[in-house]
N, C-alpha and C positions, 0 to 999 in steps of 0.2 A: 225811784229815780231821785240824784240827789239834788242839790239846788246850789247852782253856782253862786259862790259867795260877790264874783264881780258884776253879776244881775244886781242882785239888793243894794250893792253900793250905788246902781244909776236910779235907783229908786229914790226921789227929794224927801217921801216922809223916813227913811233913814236916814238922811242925809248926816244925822248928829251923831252917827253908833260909830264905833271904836270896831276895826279888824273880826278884833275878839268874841265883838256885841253882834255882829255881821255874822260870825260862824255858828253863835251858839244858836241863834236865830233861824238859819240854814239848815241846823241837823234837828228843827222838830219842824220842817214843812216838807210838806209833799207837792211834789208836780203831776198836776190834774191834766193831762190833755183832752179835750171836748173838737166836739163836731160842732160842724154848722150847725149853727138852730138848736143847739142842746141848751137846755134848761141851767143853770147855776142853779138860784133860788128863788123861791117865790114869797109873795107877801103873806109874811105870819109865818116866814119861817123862824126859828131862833137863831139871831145873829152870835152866832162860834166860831167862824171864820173871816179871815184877810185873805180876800182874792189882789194877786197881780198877775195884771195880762199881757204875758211878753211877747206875744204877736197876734194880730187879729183887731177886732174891733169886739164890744159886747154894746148892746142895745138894754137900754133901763126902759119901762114901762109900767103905767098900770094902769086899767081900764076903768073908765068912768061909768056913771050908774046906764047908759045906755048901754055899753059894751065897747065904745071906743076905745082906742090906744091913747094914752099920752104920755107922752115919751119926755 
């Protein structure tokens, strides 16, 4: 699925790219759709991607040495 170029334009860390810099940008990402509760990534993964989330919420956490959440 392709990735609308007037998405990444309401995106602020584009905010500086050029039409041109917006497309080229667009035709090497993919749209990932996820479920509830699906995992993106976890700690220690290798950071190779730029997630944005054009609908939804994502929850950031990492559990402390007893097992807690903190988010």
């Amino acid at each position: 699925m392709a990735i609308d170029v007037d998405i990444l334009s309401k995106v602020s860390f584009f905010k500086n790219l050029t039409t041109e810099e917006l497309q080229s940008l667009a035709d090497v990402m993919d749209v990932k759709p996820l479920q509830k509760g699906e995992m993106i990534f976890k700690l220690g993964d290798i950071g190779d991607s730029l997630y944005i989330v054009k609908s939804g919420t994502v929850e950031l956490y990492v559990r402390d040495h007893t097992g807690e959440k903190l988010l």
